[in-house]
C-alpha positions in Angstrom: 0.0 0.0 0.0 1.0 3.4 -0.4 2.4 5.6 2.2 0.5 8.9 3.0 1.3 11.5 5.1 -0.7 11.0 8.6 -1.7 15.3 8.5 -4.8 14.8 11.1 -6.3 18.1 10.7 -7.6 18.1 14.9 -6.4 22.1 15.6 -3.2 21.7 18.0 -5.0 23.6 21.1 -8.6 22.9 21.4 -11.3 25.3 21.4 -13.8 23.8 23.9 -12.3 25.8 27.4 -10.4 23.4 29.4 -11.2 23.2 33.1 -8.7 25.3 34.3 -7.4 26.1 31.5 -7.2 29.8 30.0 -6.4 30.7 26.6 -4.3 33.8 28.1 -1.2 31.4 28.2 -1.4 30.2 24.3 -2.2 34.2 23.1 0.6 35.6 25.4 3.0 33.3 24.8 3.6 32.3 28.0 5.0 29.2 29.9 2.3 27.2 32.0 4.9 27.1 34.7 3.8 24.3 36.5 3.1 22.2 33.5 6.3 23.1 32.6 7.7 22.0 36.3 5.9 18.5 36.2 7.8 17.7 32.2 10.4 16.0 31.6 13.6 17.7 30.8 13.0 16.7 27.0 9.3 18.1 27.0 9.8 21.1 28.8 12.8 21.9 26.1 10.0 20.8 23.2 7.8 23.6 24.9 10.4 26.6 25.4 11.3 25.7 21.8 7.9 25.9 20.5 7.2 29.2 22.3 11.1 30.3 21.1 10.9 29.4 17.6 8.4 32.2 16.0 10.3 34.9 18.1 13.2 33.7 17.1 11.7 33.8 13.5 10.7 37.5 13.7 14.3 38.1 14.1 16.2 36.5 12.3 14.4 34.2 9.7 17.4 32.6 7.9 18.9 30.4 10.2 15.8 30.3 13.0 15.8 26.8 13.4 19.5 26.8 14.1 19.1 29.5 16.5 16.6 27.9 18.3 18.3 24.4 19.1 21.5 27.1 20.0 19.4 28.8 22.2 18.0 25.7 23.8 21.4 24.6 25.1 20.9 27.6 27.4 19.3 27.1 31.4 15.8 26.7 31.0 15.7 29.6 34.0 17.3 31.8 31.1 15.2 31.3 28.4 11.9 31.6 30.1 13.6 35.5 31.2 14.3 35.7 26.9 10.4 34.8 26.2 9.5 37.5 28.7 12.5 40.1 27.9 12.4 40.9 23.8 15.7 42.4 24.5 17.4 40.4 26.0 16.4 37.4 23.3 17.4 39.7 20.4 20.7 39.9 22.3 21.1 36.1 22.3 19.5 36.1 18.9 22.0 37.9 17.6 24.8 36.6 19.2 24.1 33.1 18.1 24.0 34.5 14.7 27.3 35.9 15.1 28.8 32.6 16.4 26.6 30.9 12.8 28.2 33.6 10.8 32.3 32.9 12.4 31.4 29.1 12.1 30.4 29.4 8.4 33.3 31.9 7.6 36.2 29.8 9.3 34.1 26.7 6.8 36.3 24.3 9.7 34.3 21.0 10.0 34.6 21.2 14.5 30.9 22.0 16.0 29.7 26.0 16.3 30.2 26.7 19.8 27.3 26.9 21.9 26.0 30.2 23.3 26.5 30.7 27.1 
């Protein structure tokens, strides 16, 4: 048989209201905290990256996805402070970009360096 791409068109978040649940979170971006506390290591770096990536995006769209996994090798601590502070993402934004740009100038074949 022939292989098709399982796209289930079920919308990602729900629009029946949740018990306990508010919308708020998904519009503003933010972190549910606690469901963020009670994830594993991998899942709570699935969620910062899911709420990183479009930011990221607005910024600097060429190498986003790059940037992203970058910016996920920092503390989770610090990149919930980047969703909240525009700033101080662009700053890290950028900076990972500059560490893309040395890495792709020197062309050596050793990993880019993450971002501290």
């Amino acid at each position: 048989g022939k292989s098709r791409g399982n796209s289930s068109s079920s919308p990602r978040y729900p629009h029946q209201p949740i018990p306990g649940v508010t919308d708020v979170a998904v519009a503003n971006h933010d972190i549910d905290t606690e469901k963020l506390a009670r994830a594993t290591p991998q899942e709570q770096k699935q969620m910062l990256g899911e709420r990183l990536f479009p930011k990221v995006r607005e910024i600097e769209a060429t190498h986003s996805g790059k940037i992203t996994g970058m910016l996920l090798e920092i503390d989770n601590s610090e990149i919930l402070h980047m969703l909240e502070s525009d700033e101080s993402l662009r700053a890290k934004v950028e900076e990972a970009r500059d560490v893309l740009r040395a890495h792709q100038a020197n062309g050596c074949g050793d990993q880019a360096k993450s971002v501290k």
